[in-house]
C-alpha positions in Angstrom: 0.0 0.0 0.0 0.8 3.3 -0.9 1.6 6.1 1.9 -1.1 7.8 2.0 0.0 11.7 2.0 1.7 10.5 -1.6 -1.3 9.7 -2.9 -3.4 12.8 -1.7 -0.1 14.7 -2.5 0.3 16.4 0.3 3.1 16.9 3.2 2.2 15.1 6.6 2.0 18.2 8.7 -0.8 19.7 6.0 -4.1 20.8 7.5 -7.8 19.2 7.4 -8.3 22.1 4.8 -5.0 21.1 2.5 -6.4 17.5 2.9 -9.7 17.6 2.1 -8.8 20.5 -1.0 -6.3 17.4 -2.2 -8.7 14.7 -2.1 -11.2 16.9 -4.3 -8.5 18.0 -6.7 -7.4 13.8 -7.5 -11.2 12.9 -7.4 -12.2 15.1 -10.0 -9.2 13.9 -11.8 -10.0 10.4 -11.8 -13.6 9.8 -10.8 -15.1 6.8 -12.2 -18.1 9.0 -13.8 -15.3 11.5 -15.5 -13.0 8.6 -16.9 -15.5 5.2 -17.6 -13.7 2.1 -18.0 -10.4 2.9 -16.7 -9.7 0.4 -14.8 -6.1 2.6 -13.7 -8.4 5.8 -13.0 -10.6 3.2 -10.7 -8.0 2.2 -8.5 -6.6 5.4 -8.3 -9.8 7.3 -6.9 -10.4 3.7 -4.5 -6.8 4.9 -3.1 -7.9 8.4 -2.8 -10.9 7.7 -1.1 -9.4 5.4 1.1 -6.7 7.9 1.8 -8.9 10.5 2.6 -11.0 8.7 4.9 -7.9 7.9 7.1 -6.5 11.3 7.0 -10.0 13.3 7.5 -10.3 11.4 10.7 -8.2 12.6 13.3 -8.0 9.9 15.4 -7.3 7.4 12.7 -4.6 9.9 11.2 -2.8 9.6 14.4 -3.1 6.3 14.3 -1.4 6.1 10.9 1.3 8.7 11.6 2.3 6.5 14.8 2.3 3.9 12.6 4.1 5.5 9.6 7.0 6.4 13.1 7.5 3.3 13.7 7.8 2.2 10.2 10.3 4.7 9.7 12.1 3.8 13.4 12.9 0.6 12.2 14.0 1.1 8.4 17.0 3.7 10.4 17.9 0.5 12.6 18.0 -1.9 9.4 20.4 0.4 7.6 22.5 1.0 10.7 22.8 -2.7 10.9 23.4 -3.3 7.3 26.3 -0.6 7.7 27.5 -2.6 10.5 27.5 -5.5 8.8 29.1 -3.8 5.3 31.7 -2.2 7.5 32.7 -5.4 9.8 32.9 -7.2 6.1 35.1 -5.1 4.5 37.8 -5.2 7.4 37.8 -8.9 7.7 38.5 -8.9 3.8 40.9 -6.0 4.1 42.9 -7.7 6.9 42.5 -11.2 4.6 44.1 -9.9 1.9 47.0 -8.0 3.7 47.1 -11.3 5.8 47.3 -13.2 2.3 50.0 -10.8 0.5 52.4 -11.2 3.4 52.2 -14.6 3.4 52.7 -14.6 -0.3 55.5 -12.8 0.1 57.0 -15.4 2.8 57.0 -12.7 5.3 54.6 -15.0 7.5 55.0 -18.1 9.2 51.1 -19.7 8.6 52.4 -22.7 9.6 53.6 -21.6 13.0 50.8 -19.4 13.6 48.1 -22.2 12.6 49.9 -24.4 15.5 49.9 -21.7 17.8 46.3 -21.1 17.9 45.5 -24.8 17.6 47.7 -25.2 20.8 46.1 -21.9 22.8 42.8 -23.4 21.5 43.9 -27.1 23.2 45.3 -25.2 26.0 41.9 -23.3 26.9 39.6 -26.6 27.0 42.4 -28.5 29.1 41.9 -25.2 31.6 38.4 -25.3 31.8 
């Protein structure tokens, strides 16, 4: 669904006046009795009617700004942890590579290192 300030094309903060003036303004635009048979026209002055029904009430059209908060709330968190996640990524690959080109270059022992960990690894269970 739609938001439905798009669809009246108005901004959220617009009055009962700006709203109502709106949902006149796309009704006579596509009203069934204007445009017969468009099926497009149709659904497009369903959606107005709808949206103005929400909006014109104003308990409902705090209802739906809540709603449109929270919506909004948790698409912020998604992208912070899809930056997280991006970021966290890119370091492990970064460090991988530099990791890789050293060895490459003989400059690191894997070998050693592998055992080392293995043996910290063995030595942390027999602690525990």
């Amino acid at each position: 669904m739609r938001d439905l300030y798009s669809v009246l094309h108005v901004a959220p903060k617009a009055s009962d006046a700006e709203i109502k003036s709106a949902f006149r303004t796309v009704a006579k635009s596509c009203h069934p009795d204007v445009r017969p048979g468009d099926r497009a026209a149709e659904q497009s002055f369903h959606e107005a009617r709808q949206a103005y029904m929400y909006l014109s009430n104003r308990e409902m059209r705090r209802i739906y700004d809540d709603f449109l908060e929270s919506q909004h709330v948790a698409e912020r968190a998604r992208r912070r942890r899809a930056v997280r996640t991006m970021s966290a990524t890119f370091l492990l690959t970064v460090a991988a590579v530099a990791l890789g080109a050293v060895w490459w270059q003989g400059g690191l022992p894997v070998g050693k290192i592998v055992s080392a960990v293995v043996d910290r690894a063995g030595a942390h269970e027999v602690g525990r």
